[in-house]
TORKOL-4160 file (C-alpha; in steps of 0.2 Angstrom, whole numbers, padded with zeros to 4 digits, m for minus):
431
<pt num="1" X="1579" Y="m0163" Z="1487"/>
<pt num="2" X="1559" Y="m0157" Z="1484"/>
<pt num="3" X="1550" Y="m0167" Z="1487"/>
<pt num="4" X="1532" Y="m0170" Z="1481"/>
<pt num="5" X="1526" Y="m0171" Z="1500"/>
<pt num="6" X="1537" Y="m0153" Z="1502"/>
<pt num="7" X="1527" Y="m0144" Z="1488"/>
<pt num="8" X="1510" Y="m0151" Z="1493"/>
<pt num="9" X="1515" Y="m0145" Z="1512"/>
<pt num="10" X="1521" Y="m0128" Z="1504"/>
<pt num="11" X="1505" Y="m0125" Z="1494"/>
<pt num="12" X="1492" Y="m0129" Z="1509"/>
<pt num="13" X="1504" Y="m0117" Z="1522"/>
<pt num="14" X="1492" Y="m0101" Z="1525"/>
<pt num="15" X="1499" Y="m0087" Z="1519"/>
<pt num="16" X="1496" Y="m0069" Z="1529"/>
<pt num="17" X="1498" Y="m0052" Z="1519"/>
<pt num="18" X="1499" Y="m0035" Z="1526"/>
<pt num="19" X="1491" Y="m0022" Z="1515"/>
<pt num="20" X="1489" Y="m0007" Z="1530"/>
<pt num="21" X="1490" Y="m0003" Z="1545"/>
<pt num="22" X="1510" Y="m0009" Z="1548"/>
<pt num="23" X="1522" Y="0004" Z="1557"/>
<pt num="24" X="1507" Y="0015" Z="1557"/>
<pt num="25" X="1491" Y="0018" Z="1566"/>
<pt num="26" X="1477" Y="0018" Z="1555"/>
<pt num="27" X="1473" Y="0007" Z="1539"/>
<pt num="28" X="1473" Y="m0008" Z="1546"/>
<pt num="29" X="1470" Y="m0022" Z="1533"/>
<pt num="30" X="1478" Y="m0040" Z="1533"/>
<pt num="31" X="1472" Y="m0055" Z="1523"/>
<pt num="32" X="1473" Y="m0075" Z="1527"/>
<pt num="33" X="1473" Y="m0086" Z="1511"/>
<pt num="34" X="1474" Y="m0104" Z="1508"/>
<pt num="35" X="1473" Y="m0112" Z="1492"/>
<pt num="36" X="1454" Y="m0110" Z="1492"/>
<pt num="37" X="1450" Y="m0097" Z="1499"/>
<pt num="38" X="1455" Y="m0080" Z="1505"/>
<pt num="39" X="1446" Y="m0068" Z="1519"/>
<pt num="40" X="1450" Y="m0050" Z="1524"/>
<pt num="41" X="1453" Y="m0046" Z="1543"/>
<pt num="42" X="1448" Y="m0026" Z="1543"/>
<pt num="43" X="1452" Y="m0012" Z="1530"/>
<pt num="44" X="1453" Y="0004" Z="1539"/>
<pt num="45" X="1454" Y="0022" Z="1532"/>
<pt num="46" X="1470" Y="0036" Z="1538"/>
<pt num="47" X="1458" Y="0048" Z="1547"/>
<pt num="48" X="1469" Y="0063" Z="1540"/>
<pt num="49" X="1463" Y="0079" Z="1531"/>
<pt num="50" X="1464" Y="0067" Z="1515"/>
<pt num="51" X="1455" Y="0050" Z="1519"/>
<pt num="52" X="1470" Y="0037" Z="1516"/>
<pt num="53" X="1466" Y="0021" Z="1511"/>
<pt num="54" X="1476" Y="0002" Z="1513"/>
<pt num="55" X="1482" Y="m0008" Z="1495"/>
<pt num="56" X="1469" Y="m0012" Z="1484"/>
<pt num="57" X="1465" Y="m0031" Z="1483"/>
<pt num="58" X="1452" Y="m0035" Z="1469"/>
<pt num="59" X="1435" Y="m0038" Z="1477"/>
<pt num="60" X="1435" Y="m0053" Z="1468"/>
<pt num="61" X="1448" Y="m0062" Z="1477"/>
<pt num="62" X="1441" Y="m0060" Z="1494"/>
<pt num="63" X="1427" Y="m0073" Z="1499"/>
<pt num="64" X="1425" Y="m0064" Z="1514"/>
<pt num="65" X="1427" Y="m0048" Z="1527"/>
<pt num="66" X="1430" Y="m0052" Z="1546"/>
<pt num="67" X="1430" Y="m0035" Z="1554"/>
<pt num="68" X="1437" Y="m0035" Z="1574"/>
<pt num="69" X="1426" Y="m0018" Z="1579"/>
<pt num="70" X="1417" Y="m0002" Z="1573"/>
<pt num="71" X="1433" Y="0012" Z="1573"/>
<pt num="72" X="1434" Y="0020" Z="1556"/>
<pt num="73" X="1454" Y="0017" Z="1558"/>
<pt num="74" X="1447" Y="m0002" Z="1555"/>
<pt num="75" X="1432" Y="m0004" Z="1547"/>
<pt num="76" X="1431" Y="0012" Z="1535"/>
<pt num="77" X="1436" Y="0009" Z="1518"/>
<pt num="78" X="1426" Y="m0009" Z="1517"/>
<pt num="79" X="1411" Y="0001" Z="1510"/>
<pt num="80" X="1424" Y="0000" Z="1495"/>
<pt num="81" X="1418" Y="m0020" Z="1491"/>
<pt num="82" X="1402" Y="m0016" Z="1488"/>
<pt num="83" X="1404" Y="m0002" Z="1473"/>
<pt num="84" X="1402" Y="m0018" Z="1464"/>
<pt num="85" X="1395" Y="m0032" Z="1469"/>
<pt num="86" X="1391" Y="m0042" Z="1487"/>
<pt num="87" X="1403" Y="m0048" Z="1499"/>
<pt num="88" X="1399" Y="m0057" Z="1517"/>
<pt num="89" X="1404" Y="m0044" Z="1530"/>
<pt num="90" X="1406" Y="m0057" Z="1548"/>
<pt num="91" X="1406" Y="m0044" Z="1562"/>
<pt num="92" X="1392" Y="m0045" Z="1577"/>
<pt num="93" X="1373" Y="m0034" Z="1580"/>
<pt num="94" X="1381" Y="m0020" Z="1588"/>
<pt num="95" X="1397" Y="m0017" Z="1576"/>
<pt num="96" X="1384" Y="m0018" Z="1562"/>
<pt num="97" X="1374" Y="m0002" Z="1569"/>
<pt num="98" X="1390" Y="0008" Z="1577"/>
<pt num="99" X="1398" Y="0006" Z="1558"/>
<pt num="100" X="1380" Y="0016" Z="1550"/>
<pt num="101" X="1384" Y="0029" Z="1563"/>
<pt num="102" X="1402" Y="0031" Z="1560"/>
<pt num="103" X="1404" Y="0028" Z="1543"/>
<pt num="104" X="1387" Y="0038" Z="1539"/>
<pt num="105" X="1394" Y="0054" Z="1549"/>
<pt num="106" X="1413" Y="0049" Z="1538"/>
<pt num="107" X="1404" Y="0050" Z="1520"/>
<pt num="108" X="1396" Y="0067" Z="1529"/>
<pt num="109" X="1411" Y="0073" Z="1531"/>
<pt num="110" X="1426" Y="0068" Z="1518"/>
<pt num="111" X="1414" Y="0064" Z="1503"/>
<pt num="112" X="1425" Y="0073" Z="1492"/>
<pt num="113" X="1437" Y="0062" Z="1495"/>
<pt num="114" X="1429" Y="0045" Z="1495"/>
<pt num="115" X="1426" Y="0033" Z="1484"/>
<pt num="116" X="1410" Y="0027" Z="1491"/>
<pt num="117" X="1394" Y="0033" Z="1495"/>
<pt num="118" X="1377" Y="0030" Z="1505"/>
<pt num="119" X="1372" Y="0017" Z="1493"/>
<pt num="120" X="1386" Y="0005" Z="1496"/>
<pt num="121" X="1387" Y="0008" Z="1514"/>
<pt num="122" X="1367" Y="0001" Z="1515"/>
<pt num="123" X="1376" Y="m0013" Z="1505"/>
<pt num="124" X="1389" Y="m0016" Z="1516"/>
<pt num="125" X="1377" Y="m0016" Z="1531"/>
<pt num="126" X="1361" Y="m0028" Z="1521"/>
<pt num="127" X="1379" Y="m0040" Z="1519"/>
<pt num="128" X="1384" Y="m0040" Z="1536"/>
<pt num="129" X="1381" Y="m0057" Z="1547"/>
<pt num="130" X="1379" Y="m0058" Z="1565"/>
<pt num="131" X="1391" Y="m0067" Z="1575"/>
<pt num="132" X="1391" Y="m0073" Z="1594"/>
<pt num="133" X="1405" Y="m0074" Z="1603"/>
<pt num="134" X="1412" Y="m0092" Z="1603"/>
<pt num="135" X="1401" Y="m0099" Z="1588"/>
<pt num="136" X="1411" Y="m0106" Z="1575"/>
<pt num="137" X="1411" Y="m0100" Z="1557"/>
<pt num="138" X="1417" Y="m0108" Z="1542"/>
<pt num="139" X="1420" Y="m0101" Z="1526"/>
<pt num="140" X="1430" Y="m0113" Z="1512"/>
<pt num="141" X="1443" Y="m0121" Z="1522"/>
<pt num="142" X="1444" Y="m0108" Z="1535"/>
<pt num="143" X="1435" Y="m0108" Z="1552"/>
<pt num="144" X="1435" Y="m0094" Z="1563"/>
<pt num="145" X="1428" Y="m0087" Z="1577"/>
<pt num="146" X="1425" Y="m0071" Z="1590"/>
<pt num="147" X="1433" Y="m0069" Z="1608"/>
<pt num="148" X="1431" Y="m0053" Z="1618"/>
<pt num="149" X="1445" Y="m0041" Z="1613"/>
<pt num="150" X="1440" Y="m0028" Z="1628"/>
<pt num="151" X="1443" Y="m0013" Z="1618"/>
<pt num="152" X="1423" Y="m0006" Z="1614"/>
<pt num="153" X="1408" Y="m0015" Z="1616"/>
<pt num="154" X="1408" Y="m0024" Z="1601"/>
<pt num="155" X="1425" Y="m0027" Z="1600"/>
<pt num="156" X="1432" Y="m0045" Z="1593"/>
<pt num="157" X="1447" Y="m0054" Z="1591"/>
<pt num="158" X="1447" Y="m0067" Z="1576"/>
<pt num="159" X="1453" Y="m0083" Z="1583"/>
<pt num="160" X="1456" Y="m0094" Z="1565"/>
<pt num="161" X="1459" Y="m0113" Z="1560"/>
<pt num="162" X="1465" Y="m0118" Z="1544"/>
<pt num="163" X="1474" Y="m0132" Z="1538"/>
<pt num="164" X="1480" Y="m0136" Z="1554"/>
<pt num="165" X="1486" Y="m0120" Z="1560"/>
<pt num="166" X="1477" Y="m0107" Z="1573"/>
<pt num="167" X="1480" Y="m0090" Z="1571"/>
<pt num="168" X="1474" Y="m0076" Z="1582"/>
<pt num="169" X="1471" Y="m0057" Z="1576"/>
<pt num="170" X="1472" Y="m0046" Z="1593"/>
<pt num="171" X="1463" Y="m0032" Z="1584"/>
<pt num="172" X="1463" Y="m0016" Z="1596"/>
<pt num="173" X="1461" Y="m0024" Z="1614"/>
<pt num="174" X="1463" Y="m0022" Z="1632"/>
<pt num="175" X="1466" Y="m0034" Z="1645"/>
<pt num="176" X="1462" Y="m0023" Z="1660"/>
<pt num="177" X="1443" Y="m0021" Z="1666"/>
<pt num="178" X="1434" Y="m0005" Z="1662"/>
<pt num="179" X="1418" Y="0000" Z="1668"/>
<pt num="180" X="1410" Y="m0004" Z="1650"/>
<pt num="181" X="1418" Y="m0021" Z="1649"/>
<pt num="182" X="1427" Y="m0036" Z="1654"/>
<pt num="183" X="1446" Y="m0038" Z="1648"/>
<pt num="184" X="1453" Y="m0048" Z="1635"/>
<pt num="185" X="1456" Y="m0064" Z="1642"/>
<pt num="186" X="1469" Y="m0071" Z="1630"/>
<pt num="187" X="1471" Y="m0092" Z="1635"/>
<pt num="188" X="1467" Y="m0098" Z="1618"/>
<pt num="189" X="1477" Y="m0114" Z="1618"/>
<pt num="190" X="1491" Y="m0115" Z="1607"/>
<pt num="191" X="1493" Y="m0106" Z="1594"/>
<pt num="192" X="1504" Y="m0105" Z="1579"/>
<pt num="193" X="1503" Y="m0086" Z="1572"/>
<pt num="194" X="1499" Y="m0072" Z="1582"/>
<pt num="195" X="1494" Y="m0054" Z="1575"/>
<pt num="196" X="1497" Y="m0041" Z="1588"/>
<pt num="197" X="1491" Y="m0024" Z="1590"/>
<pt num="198" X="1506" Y="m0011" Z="1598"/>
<pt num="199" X="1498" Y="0006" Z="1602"/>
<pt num="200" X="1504" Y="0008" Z="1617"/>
<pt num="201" X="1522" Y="m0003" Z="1614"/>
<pt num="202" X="1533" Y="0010" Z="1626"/>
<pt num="203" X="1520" Y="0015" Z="1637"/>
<pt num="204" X="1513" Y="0011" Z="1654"/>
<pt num="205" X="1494" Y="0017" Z="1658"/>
<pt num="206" X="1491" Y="0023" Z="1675"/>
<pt num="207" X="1483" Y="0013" Z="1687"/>
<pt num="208" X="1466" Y="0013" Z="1683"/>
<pt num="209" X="1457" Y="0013" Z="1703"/>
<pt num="210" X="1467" Y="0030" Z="1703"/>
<pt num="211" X="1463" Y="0036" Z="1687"/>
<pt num="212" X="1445" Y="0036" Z="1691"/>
<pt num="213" X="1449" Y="0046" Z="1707"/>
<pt num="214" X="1459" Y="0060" Z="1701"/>
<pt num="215" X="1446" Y="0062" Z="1686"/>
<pt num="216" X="1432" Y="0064" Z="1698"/>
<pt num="217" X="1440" Y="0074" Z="1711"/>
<pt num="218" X="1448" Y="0085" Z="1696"/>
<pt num="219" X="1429" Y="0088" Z="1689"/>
<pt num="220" X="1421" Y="0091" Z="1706"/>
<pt num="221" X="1435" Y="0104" Z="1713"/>
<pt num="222" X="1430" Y="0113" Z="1695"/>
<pt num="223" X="1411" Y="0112" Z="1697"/>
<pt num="224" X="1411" Y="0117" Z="1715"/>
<pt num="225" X="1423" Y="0134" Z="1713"/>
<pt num="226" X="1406" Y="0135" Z="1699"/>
<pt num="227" X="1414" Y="0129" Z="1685"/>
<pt num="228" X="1411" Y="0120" Z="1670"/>
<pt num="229" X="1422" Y="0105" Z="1665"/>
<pt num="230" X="1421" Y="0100" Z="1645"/>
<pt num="231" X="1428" Y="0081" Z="1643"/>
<pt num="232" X="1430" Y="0080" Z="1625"/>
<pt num="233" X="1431" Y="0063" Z="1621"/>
<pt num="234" X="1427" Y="0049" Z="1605"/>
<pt num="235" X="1410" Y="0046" Z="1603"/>
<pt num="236" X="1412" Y="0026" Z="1603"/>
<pt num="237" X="1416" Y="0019" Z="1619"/>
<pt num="238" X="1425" Y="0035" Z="1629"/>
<pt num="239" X="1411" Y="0046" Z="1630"/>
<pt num="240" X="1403" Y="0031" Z="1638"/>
<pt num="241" X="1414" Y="0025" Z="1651"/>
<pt num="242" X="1417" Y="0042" Z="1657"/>
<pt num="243" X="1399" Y="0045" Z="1662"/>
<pt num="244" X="1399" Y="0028" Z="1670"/>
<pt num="245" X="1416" Y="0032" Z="1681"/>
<pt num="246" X="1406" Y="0049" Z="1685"/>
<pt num="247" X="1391" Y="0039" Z="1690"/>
<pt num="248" X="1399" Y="0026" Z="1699"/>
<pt num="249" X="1408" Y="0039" Z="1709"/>
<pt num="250" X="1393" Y="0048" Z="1713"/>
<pt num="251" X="1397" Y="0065" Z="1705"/>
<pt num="252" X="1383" Y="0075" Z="1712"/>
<pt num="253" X="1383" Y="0089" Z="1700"/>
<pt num="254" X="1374" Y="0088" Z="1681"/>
<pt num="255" X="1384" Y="0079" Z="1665"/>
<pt num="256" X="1377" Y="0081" Z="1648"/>
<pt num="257" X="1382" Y="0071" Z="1636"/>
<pt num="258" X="1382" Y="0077" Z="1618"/>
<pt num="259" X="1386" Y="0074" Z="1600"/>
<pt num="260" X="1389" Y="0057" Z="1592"/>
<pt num="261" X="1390" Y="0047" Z="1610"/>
<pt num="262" X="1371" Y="0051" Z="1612"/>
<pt num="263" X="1365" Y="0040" Z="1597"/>
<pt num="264" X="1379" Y="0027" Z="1600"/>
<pt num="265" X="1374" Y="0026" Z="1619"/>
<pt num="266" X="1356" Y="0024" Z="1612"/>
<pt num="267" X="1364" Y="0011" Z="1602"/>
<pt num="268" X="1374" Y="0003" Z="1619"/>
<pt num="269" X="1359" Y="0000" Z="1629"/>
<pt num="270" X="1350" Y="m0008" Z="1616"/>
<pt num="271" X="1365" Y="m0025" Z="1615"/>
<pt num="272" X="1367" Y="m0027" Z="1637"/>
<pt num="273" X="1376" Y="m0042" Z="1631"/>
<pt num="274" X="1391" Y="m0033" Z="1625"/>
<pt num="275" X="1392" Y="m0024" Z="1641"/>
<pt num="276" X="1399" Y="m0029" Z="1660"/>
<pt num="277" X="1387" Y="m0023" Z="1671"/>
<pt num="278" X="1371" Y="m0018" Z="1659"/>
<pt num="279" X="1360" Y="m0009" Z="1672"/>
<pt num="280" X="1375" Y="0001" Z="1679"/>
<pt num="281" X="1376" Y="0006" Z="1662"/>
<pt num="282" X="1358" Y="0011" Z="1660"/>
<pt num="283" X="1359" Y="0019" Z="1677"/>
<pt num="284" X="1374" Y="0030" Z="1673"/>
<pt num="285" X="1365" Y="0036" Z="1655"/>
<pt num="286" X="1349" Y="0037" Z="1665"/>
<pt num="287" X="1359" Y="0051" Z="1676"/>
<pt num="288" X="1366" Y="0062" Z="1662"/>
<pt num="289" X="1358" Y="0077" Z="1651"/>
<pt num="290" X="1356" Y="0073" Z="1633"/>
<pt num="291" X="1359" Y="0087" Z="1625"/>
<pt num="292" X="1346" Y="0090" Z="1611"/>
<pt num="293" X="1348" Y="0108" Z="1603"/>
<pt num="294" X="1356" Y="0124" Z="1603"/>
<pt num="295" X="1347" Y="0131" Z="1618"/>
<pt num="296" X="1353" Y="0115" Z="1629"/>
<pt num="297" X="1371" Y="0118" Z="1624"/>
<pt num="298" X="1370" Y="0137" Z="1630"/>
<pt num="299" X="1364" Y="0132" Z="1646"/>
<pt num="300" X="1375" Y="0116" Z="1650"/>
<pt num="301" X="1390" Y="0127" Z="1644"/>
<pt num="302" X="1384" Y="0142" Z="1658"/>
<pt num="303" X="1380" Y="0128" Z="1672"/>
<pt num="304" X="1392" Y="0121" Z="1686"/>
<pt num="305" X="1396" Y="0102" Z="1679"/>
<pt num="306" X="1404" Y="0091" Z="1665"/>
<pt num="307" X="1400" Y="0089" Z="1645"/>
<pt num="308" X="1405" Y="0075" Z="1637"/>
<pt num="309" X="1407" Y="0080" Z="1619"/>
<pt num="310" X="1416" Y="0072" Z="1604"/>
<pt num="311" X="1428" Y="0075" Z="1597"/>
<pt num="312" X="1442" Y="0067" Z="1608"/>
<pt num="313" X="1454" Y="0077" Z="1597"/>
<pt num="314" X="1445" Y="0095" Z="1595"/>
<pt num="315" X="1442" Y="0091" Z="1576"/>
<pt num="316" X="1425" Y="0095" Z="1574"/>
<pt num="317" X="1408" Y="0090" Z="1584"/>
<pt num="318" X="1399" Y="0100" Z="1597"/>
<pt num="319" X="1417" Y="0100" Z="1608"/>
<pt num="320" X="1424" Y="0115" Z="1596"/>
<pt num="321" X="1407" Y="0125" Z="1602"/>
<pt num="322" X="1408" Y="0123" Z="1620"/>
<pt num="323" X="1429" Y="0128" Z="1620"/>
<pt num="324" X="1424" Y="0143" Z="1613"/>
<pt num="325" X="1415" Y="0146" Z="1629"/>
<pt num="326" X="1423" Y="0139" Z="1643"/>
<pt num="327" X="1440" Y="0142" Z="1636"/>
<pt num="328" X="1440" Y="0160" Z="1639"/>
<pt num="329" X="1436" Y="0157" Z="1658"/>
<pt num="330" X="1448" Y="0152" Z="1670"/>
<pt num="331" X="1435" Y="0145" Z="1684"/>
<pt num="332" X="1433" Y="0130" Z="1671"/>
<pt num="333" X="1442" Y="0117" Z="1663"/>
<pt num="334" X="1447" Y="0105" Z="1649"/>
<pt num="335" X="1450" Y="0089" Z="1652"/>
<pt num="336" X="1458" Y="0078" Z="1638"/>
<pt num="337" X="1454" Y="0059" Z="1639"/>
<pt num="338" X="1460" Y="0055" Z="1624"/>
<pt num="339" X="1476" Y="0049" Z="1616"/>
<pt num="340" X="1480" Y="0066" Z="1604"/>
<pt num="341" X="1487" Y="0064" Z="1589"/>
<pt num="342" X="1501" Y="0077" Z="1583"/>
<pt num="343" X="1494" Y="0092" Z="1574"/>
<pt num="344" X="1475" Y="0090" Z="1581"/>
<pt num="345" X="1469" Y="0105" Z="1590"/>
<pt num="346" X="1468" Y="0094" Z="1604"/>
<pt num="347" X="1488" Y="0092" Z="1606"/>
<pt num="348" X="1490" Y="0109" Z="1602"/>
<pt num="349" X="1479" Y="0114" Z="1616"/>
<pt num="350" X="1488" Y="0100" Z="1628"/>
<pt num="351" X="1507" Y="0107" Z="1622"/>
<pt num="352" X="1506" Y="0128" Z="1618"/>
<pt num="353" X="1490" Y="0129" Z="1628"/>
<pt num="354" X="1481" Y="0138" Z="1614"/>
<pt num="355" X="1466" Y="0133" Z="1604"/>
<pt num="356" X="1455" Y="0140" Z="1587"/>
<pt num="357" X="1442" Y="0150" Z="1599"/>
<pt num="358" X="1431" Y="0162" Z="1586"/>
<pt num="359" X="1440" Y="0161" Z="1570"/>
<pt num="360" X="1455" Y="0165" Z="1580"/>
<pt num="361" X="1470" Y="0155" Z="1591"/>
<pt num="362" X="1469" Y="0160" Z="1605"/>
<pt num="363" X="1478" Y="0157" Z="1625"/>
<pt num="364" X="1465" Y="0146" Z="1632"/>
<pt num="365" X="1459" Y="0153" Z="1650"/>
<pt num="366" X="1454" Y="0137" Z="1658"/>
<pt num="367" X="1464" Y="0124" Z="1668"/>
<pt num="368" X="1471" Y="0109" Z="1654"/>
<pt num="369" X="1475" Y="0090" Z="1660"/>
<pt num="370" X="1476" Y="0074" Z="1652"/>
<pt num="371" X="1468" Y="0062" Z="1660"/>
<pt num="372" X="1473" Y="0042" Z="1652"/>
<pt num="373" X="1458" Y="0034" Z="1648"/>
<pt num="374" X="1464" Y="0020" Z="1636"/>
<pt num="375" X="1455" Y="0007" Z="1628"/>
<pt num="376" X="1472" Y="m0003" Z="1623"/>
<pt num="377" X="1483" Y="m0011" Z="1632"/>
<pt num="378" X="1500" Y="m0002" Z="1641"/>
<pt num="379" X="1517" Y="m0009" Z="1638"/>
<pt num="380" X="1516" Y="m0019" Z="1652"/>
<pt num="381" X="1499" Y="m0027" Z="1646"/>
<pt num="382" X="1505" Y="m0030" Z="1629"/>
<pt num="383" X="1521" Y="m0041" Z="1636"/>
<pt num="384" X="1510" Y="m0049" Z="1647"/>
<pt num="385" X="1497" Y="m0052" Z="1634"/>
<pt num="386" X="1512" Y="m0062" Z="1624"/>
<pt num="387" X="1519" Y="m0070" Z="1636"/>
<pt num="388" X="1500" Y="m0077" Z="1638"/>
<pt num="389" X="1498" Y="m0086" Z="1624"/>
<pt num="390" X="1501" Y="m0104" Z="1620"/>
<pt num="391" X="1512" Y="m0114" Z="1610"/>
<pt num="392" X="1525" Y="m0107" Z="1598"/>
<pt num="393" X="1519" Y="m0093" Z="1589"/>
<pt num="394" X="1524" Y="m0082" Z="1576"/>
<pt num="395" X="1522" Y="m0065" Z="1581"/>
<pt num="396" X="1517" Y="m0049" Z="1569"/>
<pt num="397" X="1516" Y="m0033" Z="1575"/>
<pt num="398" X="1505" Y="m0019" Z="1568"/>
<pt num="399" X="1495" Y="m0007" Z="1572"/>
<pt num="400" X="1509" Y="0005" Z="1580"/>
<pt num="401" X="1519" Y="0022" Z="1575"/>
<pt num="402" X="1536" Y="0029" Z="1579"/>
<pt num="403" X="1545" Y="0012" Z="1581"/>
<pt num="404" X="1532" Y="0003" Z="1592"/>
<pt num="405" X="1530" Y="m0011" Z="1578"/>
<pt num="406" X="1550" Y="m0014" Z="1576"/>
<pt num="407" X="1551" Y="m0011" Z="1599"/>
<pt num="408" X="1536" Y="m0026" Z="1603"/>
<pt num="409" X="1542" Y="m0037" Z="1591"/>
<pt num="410" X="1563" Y="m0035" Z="1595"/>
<pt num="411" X="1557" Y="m0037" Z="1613"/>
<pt num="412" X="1548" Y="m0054" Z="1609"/>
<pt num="413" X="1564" Y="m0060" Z="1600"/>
<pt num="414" X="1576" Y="m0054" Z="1613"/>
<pt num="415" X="1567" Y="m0059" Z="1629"/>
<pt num="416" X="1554" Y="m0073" Z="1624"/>
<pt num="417" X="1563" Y="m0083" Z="1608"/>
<pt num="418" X="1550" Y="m0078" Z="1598"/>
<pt num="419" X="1549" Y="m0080" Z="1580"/>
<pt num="420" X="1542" Y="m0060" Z="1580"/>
<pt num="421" X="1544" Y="m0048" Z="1563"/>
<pt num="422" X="1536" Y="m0029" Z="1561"/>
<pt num="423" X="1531" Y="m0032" Z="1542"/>
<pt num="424" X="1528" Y="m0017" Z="1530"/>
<pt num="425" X="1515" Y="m0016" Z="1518"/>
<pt num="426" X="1516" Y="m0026" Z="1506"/>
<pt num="427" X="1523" Y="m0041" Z="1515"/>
<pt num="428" X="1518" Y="m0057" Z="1513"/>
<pt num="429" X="1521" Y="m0073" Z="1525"/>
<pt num="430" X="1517" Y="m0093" Z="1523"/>
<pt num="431" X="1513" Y="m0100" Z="1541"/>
């Protein structure tokens, strides 16, 4: 029998929807609505030749945008709420100015294909509002707030109270200390929904004490046989903590730093308190070469040392010249120290050994290796991470391709007694 008492209950449960960003990386986009109010956590773009874009949801119905952290792949197609109109964008000071860098250089690139422009990116950034870590934030009958996520400075998890229930959105996040920043801490009391991320579902990260060794041993055996090692890496965060592994370990030789990780290291040192160890930090960008013209490039490209160049995947950026000219030499190298999606030059490179040098493909000379810098959690971090939190939760699992999603979430049914699901788009749950 239904009573009045059930439906009342039933129409104040939140209710979570999934509009991107499920059994996929990229996109990611999920909403939290109760009777009065709805908010939007992320909306992401597919960074693919053709921008792709999560479901439409009228700007109208969305009181508010609570983005986790800078990456395109999370906060690229929010430009969209401001064709029309103004909407609160919750985020904190340094998201705010990464986002001008990275959506600015998106539009620059993928205009054609967008359906924003300049305009309502100044929009989106004159409606963002700053947020601390830890200081609550209510919007209608939703509170939130920010904890650390670990992932790049800046990053946030959404921790949200509504009705009664607490719902944590992981966004991207790392539980294991980095030279740029503390880890994820995870004890947020009980919880009753938990949105997790899944990356790196079925694989482990290598220890990261070692990592750091064999990277710097790998860049100094290169530069003292007078070689030059070109790190292409992503601008935001990787290109960042490489130069400060490099400095910490004393690499004696010269690192320039180029492209897109110049402006947002600029951007870094302006907010020390999104960072672990701010004067390390200013230390380490202190010690490297910015690289300002063409006549800079040609000589940090002829020089014994390491460039660290966007972009992580060889699509673009200053990283296509430099392979052009330490590709044909087998003295130098290429280290990749970034996850390589399939089809990018960069996977290409790490699998066939061949890369588009002068309008051609051609056998790249110099030594390849992957090195394993992640900014997410391993397989082992992720579990961990779960097994973490408090309470009871309901578990959703995003942010994963290639059967990561449907892996995490059977893993938390089988082995935790979890209430865990890998929704599709388009799904919807009350809480």
């Amino acid at each position: 029998m239904i009573t009045e008492l059930t439906v009342e209950k039933q129409m104040s449960q939140p209710q979570i929807g999934f509009l991107g960003g499920t059994r996929e990386v990229g996109r990611i986009a999920i909403t939290v609505k109760t009777e009065k109010t709805q908010v939007l956590l992320d909306y992401g773009a597919m960074l693919d030749h053709m921008p792709g874009f999560p479901m439409h949801i009228p700007p109208k119905d969305v009181d508010a945008i609570i983005l986790s952290h800078a990456h395109l792949d999370h906060s690229g197609a929010i430009p969209i709420f401001f064709i029309e109109g103004k909407k609160p964008l919750y985020t904190n000071s340094m998201t705010t100015e990464l986002n001008q860098l990275l959506i600015s250089d998106f539009i620059h690139l993928s205009s054609y294909y967008l359906p924003f422009e300049y305009l309502e990116l100044k929009a989106m950034i004159n409606n963002s509002r700053h947020l601390d870590f830890d200081t609550p934030q209510t919007i209608g009958d939703i509170t939130f707030q920010f904890k650390n996520a670990g992932h790049i400075p800046g990053s946030v998890q959404p921790l949200i109270e509504t009705n009664g229930k607490r719902i944590l959105f992981t966004g991207d996040f790392n539980t294991t200390n980095t030279r740029l920043l503390e880890g994820a801490k995870m004890n947020y009391g009980d919880l009753d929904v938990v949105i997790i991320e899944s990356t790196y579902a079925t694989e482990e990260h290598p220890e990261r004490k070692q990592l750091e060794k064999d990277f710097v041993d790998a860049c100094t055996d290169t530069a003292e046989r007078g070689g030059t090692a070109l790190v292409p890496a992503f601008g935001v965060g990787r290109s960042q903590e490489l130069a400060s592994v490099l400095a910490a370990h004393h690499f004696e030789y010269p690192i320039a730093l180029d492209g897109m990780a110049r402006e947002v290291s600029r951007v870094m040192m302006s907010y020390p308190q999104f960072l672990k160890d701010p004067k390390a930090f200013a230390d380490a960008m202190h010690s490297t070469n910015w690289i300002e013209g063409w006549r800079d490039r040609r000589k940090a490209a002829k020089q014994p040392g390491v460039i660290i160049s966007p972009a992580g995947m060889l699509k673009g950026g200053p990283a296509m010249f430099y392979i052009s000219k330490i590709g044909k030499r087998s003295n130098n190298a290429v280290f990749l120290v970034s996850y390589q999606i399939p089809g990018t030059p960069g996977k290409q490179l790490l699998e066939k050994g061949v890369c588009n040098i002068d309008g051609k493909m051609r056998k790249v000379k110099s030594q390849v290796q992957h090195f394993d810098f992640s900014s997410h959690c391993g397989a082992n971090e992720l579990k961990e991470a779960i097994k973490t939190l408090g309470g009871n939760p309901k578990v959703y699992v995003v942010h994963g391709a290639e059967g990561n999603c449907e892996y995490l979430a059977k893993w938390a049914r089988d082995e935790l007694g979890l209430e865990a699901t890998a929704p599709k788009t388009g799904d919807t749950f009350k809480v």
